[in-house]
Each structure stands twice: as C-alpha cells, then as structure tokens.
N, C-alpha and C positions, 0 to 999 in steps of 0.2 A: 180329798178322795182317800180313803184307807187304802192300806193294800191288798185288802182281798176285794173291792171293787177293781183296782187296777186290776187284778190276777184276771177277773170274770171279764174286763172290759176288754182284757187282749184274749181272752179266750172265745168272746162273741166275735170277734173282728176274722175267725176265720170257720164259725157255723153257716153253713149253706143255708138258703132258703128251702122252702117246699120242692119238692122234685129236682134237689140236688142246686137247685140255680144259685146263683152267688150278687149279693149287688155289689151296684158301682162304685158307693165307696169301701167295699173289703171284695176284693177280685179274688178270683182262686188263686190258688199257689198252683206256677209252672206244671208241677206233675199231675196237676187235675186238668190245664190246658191242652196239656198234651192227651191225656187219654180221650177226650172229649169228639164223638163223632165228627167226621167231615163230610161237605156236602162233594159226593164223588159224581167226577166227570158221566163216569160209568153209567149211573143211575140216568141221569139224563138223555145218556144214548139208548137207553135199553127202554126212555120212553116212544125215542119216534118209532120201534119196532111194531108202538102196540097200536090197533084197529079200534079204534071207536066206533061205534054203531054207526054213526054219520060217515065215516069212511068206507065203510064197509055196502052200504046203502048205496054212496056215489060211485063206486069202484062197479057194484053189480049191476048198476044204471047205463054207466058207458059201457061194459061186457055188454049187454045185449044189445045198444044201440049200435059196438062195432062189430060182434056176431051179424047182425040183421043187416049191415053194410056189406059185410065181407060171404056170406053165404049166395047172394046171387055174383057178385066179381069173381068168387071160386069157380062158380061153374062158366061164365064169359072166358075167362082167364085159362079154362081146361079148352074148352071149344075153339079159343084161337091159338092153344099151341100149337098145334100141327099145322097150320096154314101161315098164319100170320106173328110168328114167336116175335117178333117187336111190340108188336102189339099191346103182345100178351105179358110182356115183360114190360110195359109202361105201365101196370097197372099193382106192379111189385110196391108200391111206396105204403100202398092200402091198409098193409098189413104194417103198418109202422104205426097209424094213424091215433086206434083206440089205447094204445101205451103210449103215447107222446103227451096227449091230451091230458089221462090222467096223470102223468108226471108232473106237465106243466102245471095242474089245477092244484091238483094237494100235495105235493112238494112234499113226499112223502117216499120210505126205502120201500124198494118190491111193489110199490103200488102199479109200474108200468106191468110187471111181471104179474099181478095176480089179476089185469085187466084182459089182458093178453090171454091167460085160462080161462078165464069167464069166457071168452068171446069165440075162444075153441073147441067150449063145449056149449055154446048155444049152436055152432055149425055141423058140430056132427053129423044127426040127424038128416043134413041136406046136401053135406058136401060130395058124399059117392066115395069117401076116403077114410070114414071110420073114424077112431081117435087118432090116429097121423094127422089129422086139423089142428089138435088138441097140441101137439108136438110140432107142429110148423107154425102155429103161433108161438108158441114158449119161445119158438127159434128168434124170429124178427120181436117179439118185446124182448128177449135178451141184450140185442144192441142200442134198443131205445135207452136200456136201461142202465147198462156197461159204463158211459160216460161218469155216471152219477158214483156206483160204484166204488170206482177207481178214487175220488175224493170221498169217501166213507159219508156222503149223503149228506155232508156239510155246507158242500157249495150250490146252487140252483144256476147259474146264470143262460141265458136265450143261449147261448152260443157250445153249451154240453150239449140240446137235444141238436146239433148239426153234426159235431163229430158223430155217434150214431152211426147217423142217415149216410155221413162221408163212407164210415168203416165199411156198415153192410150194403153199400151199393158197389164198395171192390170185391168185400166175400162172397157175396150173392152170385155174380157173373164167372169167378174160379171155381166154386163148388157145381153151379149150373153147366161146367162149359161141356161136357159132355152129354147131356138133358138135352141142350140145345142145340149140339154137334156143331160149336162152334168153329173147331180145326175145320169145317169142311168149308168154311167160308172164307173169304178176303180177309184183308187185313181192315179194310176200313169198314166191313161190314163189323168187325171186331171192337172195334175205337165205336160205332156208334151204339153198337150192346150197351157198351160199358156208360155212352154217354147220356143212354135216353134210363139207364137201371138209374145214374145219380141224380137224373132230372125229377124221377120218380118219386127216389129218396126225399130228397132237399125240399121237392115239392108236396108231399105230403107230412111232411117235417113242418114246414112252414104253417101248412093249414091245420094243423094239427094245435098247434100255438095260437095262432089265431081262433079258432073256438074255443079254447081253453081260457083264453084272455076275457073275451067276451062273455062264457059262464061266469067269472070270479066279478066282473062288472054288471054282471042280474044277481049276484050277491051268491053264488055257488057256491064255489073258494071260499067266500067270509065270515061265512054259517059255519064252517067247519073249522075242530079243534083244529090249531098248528102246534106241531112239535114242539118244546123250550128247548131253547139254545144254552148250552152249557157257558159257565160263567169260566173263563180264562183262571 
C-alpha cells in the first residue's frame, strides 16, 4: 500500500454515509455522538395528549349514551329532593359513570373529563338548568379523573377509579350539607348521608368498570390507538 493510499484509507474511515449516517466498522467520532438527536421522553408524553379520530368517535359515543342516562335521573333526582333527599342522593354515583367507563376503556389523559362535557351538553336542553349541567358534570368527571392525574396518566390500575369514587363521596355530602340541611338532622341520619353517597360512588364506580371491561372484550378498546409508553 503507498502512502497516499494509507493517507485516503484513514481519511475514508471517518466519511459519513448518505444522510450523515456512519457504518459499523468507522463509528462516528464522540463529538458527532453527542450532537446526535435523542429520542425524548417528552415526545412520548405529549403523544397520549393527542385524539385520534377513533378516540374521539368513542368518547362522543359514551357522551351521549351517559347524557341519555343522566338526563331523565336529572329530573327523578330533582323530584325527590324535597321529599325523599336519600333517595335522591343514592342516585349521585350516576354522574361518576360515563367518565369512569371511558377512562377504564381507553386509558387515556382527559378522556374521563371530555366524556363528562359531552354528556353535559347532550342534557342541557332537558335538564331545567341550563349549562350548570354542563358545569356539574365537569365537577363529578373531575374526580373520576383526579386519581389518574396525580400519577401523570402513567399508571391505569382498577383500584385509582375507587379513590375517585372514595374522594367525591366525602366532598359531595360537605359541599351538599346545606342543599340538604343536614345540621337540622341527627347524627345518624348524618353517618347514613354519607353512607348511602359512598355506596353510590363505589357502586357506580364499580359498574362503570364492569361495562368498560366488557366493551374492550367485543373488541372496543382494541380497535383503538393506545398510547406508547416512553422507554426508561
């Protein structure tokens, strides 16, 4: 080999390929590794933000199915306040239902919260309360939602949509307790407020997961994008 073969052979040993790329037997030199993009956590997260057509299709699917649920329990639910407020407050979990469902189903950030809007502007029109519908659902998919939240929409497990249902069946009966002029009552009439609001919760928590199960097993959920999970 002359020396201006050697000079060209080490001077090829560190020419990039097309589009910058380097093979594997001449690697880049350190300073080209380093400048070299990463694949950022970021990116990943700022996927599950986004709505795919199929998301956004099943989100306004259960919105009208728990609209069309919740617009007649609205007015049952007004009709027995004044008489029978137990009653009427056993049927508080309802409003948990259509944000639980979709959470459970597509394990997705905001989807409880944007089920929860759909479903309070399909009741509008019916409920005698205007967009205040629109704003007492935001309220109850807020805690559906809360648990998730609070782990940045990383974790799914069955046992976040119960914290929930736990939280707002104590907030529910403190913000209500004048609505229902609870001081004027017993104490134990007080203890069963609060027992029959968590039965409610828990209970429509529960069923809520259970339909959600059973959509994603008639292939609901599996039709639909899932997020990627960012790589450690």
């Amino acid at each position: 080999m002359s020396g201006t073969d050697a000079v060209n052979a080490g001077h090829e040993s560190q020419t990039p390929l097309p589009d910058g790329a380097w093979s594997e037997t001449h690697p880049a030199p350190p300073a080209e590794m380093q400048n070299r993009p990463r694949a950022s956590g970021r990116r990943a997260d700022a996927g599950r933000f986004r709505f795919p057509t199929a998301i956004l299709l099943t989100c306004a699917a259960l919105g009208v199915a728990g609209g069309l649920l919740l617009a007649p329990a609205n007015w049952l639910s007004t009709i027995l306040f004044p008489v029978l407020p137990i009653v009427s407050v056993a049927m508080a979990g309802l409003w948990l239902l259509p944000s639980v469902i979709g959470l459970r189903l597509l394990r997705r950030p905001l989807v409880g919260m944007l089920v929860g809007l759909l479903a309070g502007l399909v009741i509008v029109p019916f409920s005698g309360y205007g967009f205040s519908s629109v704003l007492t659902n935001l309220w109850w998919a807020a805690f559906a939602e809360l648990p998730f939240l609070f782990v940045i929409w990383r974790y799914w497990g069955t046992w976040m949509h119960y914290i929930g249902a736990l939280v707002v069946s104590v907030v529910y009966p403190v913000m209500a307790w004048v609505s229902f002029d609870l001081g004027a009552f017993g104490l134990w009439y007080q203890v069963l407020f609060f027992a029959v609001t968590l039965a409610s919760c828990v209970g429509a928590t529960a069923l809520g997961i259970l339909i959600a199960d059973r959509l994603r097993r008639a292939g609901v959920g599996g039709r639909l994008p899932q997020p990627r999970r960012s790589r450690p």
